[in-house]
Kinemage of the C-alpha trace (Angstrom):
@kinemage 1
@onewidth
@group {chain A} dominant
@subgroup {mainchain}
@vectorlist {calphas} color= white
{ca unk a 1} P 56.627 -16.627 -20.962
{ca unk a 2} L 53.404 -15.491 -22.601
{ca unk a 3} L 52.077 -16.754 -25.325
{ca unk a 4} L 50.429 -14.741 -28.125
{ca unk a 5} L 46.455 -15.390 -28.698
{ca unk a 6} L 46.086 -18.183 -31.033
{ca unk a 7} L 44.477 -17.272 -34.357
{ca unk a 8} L 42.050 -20.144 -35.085
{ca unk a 9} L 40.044 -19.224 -31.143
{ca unk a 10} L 39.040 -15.714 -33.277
{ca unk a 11} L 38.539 -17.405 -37.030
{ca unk a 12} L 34.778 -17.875 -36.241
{ca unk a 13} L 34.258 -14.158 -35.038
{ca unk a 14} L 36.103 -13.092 -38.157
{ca unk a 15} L 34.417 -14.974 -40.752
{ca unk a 16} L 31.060 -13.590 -39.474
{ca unk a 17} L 32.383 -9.987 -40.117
{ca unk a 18} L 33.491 -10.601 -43.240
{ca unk a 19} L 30.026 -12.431 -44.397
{ca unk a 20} L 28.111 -9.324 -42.613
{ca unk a 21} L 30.382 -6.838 -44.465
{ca unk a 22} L 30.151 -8.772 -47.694
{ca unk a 23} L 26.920 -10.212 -47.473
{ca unk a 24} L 23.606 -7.674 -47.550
{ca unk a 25} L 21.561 -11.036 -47.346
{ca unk a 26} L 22.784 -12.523 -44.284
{ca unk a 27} L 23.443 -9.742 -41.694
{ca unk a 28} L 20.742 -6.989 -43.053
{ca unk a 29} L 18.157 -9.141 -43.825
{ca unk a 30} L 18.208 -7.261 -47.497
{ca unk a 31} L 18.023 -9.407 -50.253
{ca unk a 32} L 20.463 -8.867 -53.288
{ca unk a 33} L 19.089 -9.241 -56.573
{ca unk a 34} L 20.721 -8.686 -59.696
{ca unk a 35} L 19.655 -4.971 -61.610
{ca unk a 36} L 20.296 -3.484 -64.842
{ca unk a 37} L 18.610 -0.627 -67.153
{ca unk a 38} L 18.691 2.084 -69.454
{ca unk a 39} L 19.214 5.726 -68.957
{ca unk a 40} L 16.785 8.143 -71.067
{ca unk a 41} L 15.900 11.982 -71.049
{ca unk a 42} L 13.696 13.057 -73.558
{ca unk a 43} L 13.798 9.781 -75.869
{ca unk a 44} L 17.736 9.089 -75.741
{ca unk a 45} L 19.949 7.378 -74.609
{ca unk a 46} L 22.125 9.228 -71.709
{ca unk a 47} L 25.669 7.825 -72.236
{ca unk a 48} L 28.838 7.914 -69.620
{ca unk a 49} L 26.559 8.927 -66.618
{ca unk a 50} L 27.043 7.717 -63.031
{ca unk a 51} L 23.685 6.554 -61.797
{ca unk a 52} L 23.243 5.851 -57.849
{ca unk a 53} L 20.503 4.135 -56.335
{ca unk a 54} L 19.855 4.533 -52.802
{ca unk a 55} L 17.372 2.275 -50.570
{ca unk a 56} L 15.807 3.325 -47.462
{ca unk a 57} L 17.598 0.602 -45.937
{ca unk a 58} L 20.594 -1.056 -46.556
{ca unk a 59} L 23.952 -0.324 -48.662
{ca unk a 60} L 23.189 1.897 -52.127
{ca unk a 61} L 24.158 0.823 -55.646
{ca unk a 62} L 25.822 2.215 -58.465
{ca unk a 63} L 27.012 1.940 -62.080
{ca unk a 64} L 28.055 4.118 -65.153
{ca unk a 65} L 25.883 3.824 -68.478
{ca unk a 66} L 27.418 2.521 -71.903
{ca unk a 67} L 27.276 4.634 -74.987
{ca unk a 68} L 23.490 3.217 -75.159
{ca unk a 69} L 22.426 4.171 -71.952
{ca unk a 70} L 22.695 0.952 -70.481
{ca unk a 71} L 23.807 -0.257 -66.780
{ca unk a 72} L 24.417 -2.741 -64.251
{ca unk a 73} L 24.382 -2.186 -60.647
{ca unk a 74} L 27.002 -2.951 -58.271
{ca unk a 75} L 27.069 -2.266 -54.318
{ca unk a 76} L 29.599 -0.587 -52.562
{ca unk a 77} L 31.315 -4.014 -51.633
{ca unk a 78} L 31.451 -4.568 -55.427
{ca unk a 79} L 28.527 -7.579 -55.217
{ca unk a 80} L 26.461 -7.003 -58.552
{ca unk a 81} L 23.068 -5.931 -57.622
{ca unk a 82} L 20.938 -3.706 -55.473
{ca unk a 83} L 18.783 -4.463 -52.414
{ca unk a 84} L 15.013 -5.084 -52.666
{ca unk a 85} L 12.421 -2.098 -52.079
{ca unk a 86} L 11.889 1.192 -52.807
{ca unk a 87} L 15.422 3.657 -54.081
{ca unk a 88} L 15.646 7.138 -54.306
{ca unk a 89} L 17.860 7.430 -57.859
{ca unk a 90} L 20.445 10.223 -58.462
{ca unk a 91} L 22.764 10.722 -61.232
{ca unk a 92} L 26.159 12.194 -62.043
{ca unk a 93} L 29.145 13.099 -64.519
{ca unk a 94} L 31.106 10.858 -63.412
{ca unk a 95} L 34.790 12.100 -62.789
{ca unk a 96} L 37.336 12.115 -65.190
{ca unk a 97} L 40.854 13.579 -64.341
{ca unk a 98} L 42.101 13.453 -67.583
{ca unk a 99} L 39.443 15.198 -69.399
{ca unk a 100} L 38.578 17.786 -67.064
{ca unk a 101} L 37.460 20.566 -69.905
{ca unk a 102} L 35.092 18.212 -71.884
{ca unk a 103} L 33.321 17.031 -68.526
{ca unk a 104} L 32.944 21.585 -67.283
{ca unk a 105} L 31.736 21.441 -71.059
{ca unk a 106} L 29.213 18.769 -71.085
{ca unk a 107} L 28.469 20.035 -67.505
{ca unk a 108} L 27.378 23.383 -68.528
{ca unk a 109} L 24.905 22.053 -71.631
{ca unk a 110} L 21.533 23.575 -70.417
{ca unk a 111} L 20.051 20.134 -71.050
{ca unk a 112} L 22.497 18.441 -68.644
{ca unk a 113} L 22.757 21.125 -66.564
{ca unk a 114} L 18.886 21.014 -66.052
{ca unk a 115} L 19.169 17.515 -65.677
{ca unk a 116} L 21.793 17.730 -63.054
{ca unk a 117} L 20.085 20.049 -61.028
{ca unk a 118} L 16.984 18.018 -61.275
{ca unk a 119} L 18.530 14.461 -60.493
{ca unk a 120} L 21.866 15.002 -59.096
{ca unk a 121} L 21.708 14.991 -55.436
{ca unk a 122} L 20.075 12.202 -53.296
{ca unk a 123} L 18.335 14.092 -50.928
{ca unk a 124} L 16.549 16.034 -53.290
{ca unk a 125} L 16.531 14.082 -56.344
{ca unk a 126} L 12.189 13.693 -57.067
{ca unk a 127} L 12.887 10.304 -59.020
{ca unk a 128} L 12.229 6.638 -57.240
{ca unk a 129} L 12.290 3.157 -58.283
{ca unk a 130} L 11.044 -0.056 -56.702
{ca unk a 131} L 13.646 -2.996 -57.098
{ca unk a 132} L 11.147 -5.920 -57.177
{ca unk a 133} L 11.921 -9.535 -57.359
{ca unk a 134} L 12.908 -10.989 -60.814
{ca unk a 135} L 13.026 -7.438 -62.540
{ca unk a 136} L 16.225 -6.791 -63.660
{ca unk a 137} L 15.889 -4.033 -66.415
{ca unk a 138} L 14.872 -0.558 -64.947
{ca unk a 139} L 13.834 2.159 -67.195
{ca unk a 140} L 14.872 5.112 -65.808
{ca unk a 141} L 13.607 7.841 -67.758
{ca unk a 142} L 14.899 11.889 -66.371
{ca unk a 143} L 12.134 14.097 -67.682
C-alpha cells in the first residue's frame, strides 16, 4: 500500500516561498522601508486619490490619500512600505462602484482631467521619486 508524501519532508521548501513571496528583503535583496506623504497640485491638498509608486526593481506600492492629501504606502502583499531607489509615481480615481456619477464628474474637471492625463499612467507618467533611507514623508507635488 502506498503511502502519501509526508508533509513535514516539504515544510522547509514551503516556508521559503512564503518568506520570498512575503518578504521583499530576503528573496529580492530590496529593502522595505516604511513611506508616507502628501498629495498637492497647485498648493492643495489632492484628497481620495490612488497614488502608485513603481520601482525599477522589485514589487510597486500603493495607497489612497485622506481628505488632507495624506498617505501611507503599502505593497502588493499588504507589507507597509515601498522598496528603496528610484519610483516612477502615477496616480488615479480610485474606483468606486457605488458612486459611479460623482467619480465621471470629478473625472471630467479640466483640472483633474489635466492631471490625469499628465500623471495617470506608469509608463508615461514624467514624475519620479527616490525612496531613501529614513525618509518617510514624500512630497509629491503634480504641477
Amino acid at each position: 500500500m502506498l503511502t502519501p508524501p509526508r508533509v513535514a519532508q516539504s515544510r522547509p521548501a514551503v516556508r521559503l516561498l512564503l518568506l520570498c513571496a512575503l518578504s521583499m528583503a530576503g528573496c529580492s535583496g530590496n529593502k522595505l522601508v516604511p513611506v508616507s506623504g502628501t498629495v498637492t497640485r497647485h498648493g492643495l491638498a489632492v484628497p481620495n486619490l490612488g497614488v502608485h509608486f513603481v520601482p525599477e526593481k522589485g514589487l510597486g506600492s500603493h495607497g489612497l490619500t485622506d481628505q488632507a492629501g495624506r498617505f501611507e504606502l503599502l505593497l502588493s502583499t499588504g507589507e507597509q512600505g515601498a522598496v528603496l531607489g528610484p519610483h516612477k509615481v502615477w496616480v488615479q480615481l480610485p474606483a468606486d462602484p457605488q458612486n459611479r456619477s460623482a467619480l465621471q464628474r470629478r473625472a471630467s474637471e479640466p483640472d483633474m482631467e489635466a492631471m490625469l492625463i499628465k500623471y495617470g499612467n506608469s509608463e508615461t507618467t514624467p514624475l519620479t521619486v527616490e525612496v531613501k533611507e529614513g525618509q518617510e514623508d514624500i512630497k509629491v507635488i503634480l504641477d
